[in-house]
N, C-alpha and C positions, 0 to 999 in steps of 0.2 A: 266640268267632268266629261269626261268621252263616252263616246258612244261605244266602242270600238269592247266587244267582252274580252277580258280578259284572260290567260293561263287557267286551267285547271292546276291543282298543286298536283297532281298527276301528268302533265302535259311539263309544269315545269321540272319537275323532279325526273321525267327521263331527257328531257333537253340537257340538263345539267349533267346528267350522267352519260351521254352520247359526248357532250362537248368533256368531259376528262379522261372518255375513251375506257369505262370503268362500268361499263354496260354488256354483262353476260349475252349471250343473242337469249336462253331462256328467261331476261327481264322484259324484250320487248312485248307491247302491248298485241292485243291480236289482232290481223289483220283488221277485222271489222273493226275495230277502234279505229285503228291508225287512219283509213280510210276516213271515218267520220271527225277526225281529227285534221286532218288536212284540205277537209273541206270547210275550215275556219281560217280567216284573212291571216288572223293574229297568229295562229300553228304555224302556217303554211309560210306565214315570212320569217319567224324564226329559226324555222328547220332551213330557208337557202340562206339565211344569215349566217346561222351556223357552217353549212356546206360550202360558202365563200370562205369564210375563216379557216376550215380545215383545209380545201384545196390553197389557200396562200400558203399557209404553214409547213403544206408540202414542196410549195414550187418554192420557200425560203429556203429545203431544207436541203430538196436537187441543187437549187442554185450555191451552197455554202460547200457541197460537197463538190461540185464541180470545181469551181474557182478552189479549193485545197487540192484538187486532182490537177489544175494544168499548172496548181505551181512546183508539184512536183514530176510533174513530166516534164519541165523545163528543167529543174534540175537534175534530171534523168539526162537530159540531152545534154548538161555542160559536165558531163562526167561525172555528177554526185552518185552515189549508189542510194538508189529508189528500190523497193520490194513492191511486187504487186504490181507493173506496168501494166501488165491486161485489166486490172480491176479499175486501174485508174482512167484510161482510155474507155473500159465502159462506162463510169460516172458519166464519164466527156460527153459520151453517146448519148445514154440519157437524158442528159439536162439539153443538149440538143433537140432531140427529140420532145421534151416538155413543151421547147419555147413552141418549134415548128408546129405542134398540136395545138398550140395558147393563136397561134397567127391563124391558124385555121378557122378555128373557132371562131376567133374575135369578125374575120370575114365572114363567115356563115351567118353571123346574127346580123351583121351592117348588112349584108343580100334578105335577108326574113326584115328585118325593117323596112327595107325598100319596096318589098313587094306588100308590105301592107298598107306602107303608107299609098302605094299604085291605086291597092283595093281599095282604100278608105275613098281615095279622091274619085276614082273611076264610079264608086256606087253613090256618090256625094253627084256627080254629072250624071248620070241616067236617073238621079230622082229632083233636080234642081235644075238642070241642062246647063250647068256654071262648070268650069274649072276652078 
């Protein structure tokens, strides 16, 4: 049996309802909850569980739109008649800018890792005198 407490049926029942996107903003709990709610292991990984899930589903949904936008700006360019070229160019834009933010990020946390793993070892040598 785990150690690990479990969901509240209140914790699950607004997870379930954040994840179908069928959550009024007047259901959330109030701040003071939420707060004492996310100061549990079990909340606290469900809700970036959750927030992983949602941001994929959005960078699945730039990405389908985009790839439908250059294939018809390609057929824009061999003389098909396309509606909406600027709407489709900005899809382009966007999902551009997705990735360029996802490259960003994904470097930002490899540099916050590095600099901790620095800290972990450097405080690991001023109390051990080892690397």
């Amino acid at each position: 049996m785990s150690d690990q407490p479990k969901l509240t049926n209140a914790q699950y029942d607004f997870l379930r309802r954040l994840r179908e996107n069928d959550l009024p903003t007047f259901d959330w709990p109030s701040p003071a909850i939420l707060r004492k709610w996310m100061r549990r292991d079990t909340f606290r990984r469900a809700i970036e569980s959750l927030q992983e899930a949602i941001l994929l589903r959005g960078d699945l949904h730039v990405a389908a739109i985009a790839s439908r936008a250059a294939i018809n700006l390609q057929n824009h360019l061999q003389n098909t008649p396309v509606q909406h070229v600027g709407e489709l160019a900005g899809a382009l834009r966007a999902s551009h800018q997705r990735l360029r933010e996802l490259r960003q990020a994904d470097l930002r946390q490899r540099s916050l890792d590095i600099r901790e793993e620095h800290d972990r070892l450097s405080r690991r040598h001023r109390v051990t005198g080892e690397w």
